[in-house]
N, C-alpha and C positions, 0 to 999 in steps of 0.2 A: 504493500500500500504506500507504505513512504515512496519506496522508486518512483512509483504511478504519481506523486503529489509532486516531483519532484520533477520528471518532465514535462507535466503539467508549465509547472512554474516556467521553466525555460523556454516551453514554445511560446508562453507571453511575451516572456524579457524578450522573444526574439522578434517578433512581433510590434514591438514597439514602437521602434524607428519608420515602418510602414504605414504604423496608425496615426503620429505624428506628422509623418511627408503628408500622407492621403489630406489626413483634417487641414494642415497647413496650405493642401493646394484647392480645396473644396472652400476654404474663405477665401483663399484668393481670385478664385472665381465667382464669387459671390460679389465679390464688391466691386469686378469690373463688370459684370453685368450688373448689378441693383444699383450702380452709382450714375449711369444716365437716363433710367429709369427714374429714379429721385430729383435730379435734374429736371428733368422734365414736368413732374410732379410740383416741385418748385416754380416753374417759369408759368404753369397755366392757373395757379393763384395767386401770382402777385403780383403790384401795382404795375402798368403797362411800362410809365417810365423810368424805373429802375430797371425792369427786364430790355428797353431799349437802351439802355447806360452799359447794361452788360452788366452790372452789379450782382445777378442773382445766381446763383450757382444751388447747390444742394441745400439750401434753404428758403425759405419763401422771404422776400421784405414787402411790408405792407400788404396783406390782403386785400384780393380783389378776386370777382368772379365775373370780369367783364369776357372772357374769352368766354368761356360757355355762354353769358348771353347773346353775345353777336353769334356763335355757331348756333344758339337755339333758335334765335328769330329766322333763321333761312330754314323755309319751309323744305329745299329741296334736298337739304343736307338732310334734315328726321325719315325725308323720304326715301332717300339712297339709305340712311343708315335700316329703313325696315326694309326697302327690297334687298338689302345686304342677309340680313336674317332670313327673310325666304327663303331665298338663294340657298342657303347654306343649310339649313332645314331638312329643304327637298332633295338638296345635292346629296348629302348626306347620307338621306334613306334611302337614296336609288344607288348611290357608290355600294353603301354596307350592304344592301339586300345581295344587288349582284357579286360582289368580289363573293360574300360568302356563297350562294347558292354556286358559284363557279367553282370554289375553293372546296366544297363539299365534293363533288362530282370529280372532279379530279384528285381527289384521295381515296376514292376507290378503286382499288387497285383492279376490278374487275369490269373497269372501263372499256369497252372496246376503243382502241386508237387513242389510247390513255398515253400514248407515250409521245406520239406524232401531235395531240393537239399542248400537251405542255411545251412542247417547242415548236410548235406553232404562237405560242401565247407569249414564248421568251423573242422570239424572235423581233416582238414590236417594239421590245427593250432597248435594244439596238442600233434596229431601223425606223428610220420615219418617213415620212413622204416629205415630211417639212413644210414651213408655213403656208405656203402659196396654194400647194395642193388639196392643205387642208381647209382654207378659206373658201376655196372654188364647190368642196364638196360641200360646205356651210351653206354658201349659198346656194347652190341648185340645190340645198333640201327645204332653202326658203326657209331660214332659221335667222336671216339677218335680221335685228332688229326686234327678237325675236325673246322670249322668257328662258325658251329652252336652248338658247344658244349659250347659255354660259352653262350648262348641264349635262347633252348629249354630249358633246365630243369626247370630253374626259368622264366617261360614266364609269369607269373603272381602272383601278391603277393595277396592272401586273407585278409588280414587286409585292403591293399589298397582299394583294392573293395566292402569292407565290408564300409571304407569312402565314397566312392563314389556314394554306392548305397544309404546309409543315406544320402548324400545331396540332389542326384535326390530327393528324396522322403519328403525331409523337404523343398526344395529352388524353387519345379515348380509345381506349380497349377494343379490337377489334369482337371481343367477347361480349359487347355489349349488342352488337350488329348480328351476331348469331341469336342474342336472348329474344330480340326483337325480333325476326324473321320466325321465330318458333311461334311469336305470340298472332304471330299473322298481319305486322307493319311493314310495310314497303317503304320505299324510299324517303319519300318525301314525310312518313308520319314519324319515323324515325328521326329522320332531320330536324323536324321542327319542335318535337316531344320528348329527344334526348341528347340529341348533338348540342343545340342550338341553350338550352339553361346550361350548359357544360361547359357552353362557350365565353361567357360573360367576358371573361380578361379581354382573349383576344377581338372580339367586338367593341372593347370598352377602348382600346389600340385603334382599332379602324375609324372607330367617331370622331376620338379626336384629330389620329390625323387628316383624313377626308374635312372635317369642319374647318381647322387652322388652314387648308390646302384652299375652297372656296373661299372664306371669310379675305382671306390676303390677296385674290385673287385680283388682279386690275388689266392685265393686258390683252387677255380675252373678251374683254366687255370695250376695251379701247379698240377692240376691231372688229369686232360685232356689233356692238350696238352704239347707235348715233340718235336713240329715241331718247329725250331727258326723262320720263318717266319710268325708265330699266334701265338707269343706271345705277348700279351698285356706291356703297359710301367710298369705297378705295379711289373710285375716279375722282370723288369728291376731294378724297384727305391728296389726291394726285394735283389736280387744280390749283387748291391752295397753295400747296407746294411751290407751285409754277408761279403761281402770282406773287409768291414774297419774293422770287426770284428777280419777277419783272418791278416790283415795288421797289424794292433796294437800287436798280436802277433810276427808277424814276423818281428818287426820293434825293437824288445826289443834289440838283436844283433847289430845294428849298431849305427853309432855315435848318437852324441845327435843333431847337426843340421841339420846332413840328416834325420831323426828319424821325427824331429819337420817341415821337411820342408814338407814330405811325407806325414806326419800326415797333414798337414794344407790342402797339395792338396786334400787329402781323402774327405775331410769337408767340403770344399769348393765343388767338385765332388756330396756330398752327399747334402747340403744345394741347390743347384744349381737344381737338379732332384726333390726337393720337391716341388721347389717352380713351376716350370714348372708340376708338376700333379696338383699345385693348380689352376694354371691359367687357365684352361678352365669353370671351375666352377665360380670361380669370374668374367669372362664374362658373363657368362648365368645370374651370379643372380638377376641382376640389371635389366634384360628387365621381369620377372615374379615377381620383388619382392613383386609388388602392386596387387597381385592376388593371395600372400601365407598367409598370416593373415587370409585373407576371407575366402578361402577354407579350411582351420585348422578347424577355429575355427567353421562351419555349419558344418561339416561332418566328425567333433570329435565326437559326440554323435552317437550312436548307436542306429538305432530303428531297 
């Protein structure tokens, strides 16, 4: 017993130096990402012309919540940001539905041309037709300008499924597929009534990334759609962008406190829209977060 207590002990002591590095590089990643985050956080409450002075950094001076008032009074910002929620919604449940029904059906190994259509399906990984051709096919299906033009084209990601189908396939007993077959369920009652509660992790994996993938989405809607009324908030938070661009130019002409006061609204305007596209994401994360670890890490490996 002593021995046992005693190498115990030293694979701690040995151990140490790794738990030390690890935790030493996990703050340090922490504070280069959280630190312009905070920044940012800082600049969309505080007073416009100390944010145009350059004065505010990781802390706020002088409160103010004039940036989310000018983002709130434009109606077409609340309205890009709720077709953004759509979007992502629907995109979401038509990514997840399919990847997994694809992902199901190609882990059983009793697929006929099971082998020929998983490389058929790696092969789009690869190759692409590339943008032109894919606009051309956009439009002759008459999608331009269109709800489901930011939906069909990417309705399913192949890597994802390619996760997906590696978990089915490492995480559920092929014993459970014979229990079922005994009881007289087929495919799909199987699927739906034992795979699919089994699956929670890796579904809770595909949400979010499918959701972060639309939600961020801007340059598919930048060439698809030219209706203001289906444009997503990313074109919005894009716009903005653009115009403090073109503002900083045409601000060089005028005095130095309207210049600075202008410039702080900009910022304030622009800090105020990021942090509202990040907000629905930092909502979601917290009710999946205990089901993305799991699903990573089984249905990272590729069989």
């Amino acid at each position: 017993m002593k021995n046992g207590k005693n190498t115990t002990a030293m694979k701690k002591n040995s151990d140490r130096p790794f738990y030390f590095l690890n935790g030493l590089l996990l703050i340090l990643f922490t504070i280069i990402c959280g630190y312009p985050i905070l920044c940012i956080i800082s600049q969309a409450i505080s007073d416009p012309l100390q944010v145009g002075l350059g004065l505010v950094t990781f802390y706020p001076r002088g409160f103010s919540l004039k940036g989310f008032q000018y983002v709130l009074k434009d109606r077409w910002l609340i309205h890009g940001f709720l077709m953004s929620i759509l979007y992502t919604v629907t995109g979401t449940v038509i990514n997840v539905m399919l990847t997994y029904i694809t992902a199901f059906s190609l882990s059983r190994r009793e697929l006929p041309g099971r082998g020929f259509l998983q490389l058929f399906f790696a092969f789009t990984m690869w190759f692409s037709g590339g943008m032109i051709p894919e606009y051309l096919l956009v439009k002759n299906m008459g999608l331009i300008d269109n709800f489901w033009a930011l939906i069909l084209p990417g309705a399913m990601s192949v890597w994802n499924m390619i996760v997906c189908r590696t978990f089915l396939q490492n995480s559920i007993p092929e014993e459970l597929f014979d229990a079922a077959k005994v009881d007289g369920a087929g495919y799909v009652r199987y699927m739906l009534e034992i795979t699919v509660p089994l699956s929670k992790a890796i579904i809770a994996v595909l949400v979010l990334w499918y959701a972060i993938g639309h939600w961020n989405s801007y340059f598919n809607a930048l060439i698809y759609i030219t209706d203001k009324s289906l444009r997503p908030f990313s074109l919005y938070l894009r716009d903005y962008l653009v115009m403090q661009s073109t503002m900083d130019i045409a601000d060089l002409t005028a005095g130095e406190s309207v210049r600075k006061d202008l410039q702080g609204i900009t910022e304030l305007m622009k800090n105020s829209l990021i942090l509202l596209s990040c907000l629905p994401l930092w909502i979601l994360y917290p009710f999946i977060r205990k089901y993305l670890v799991q699903g990573v890490m089984i249905g990272s490996v590729k069989g």
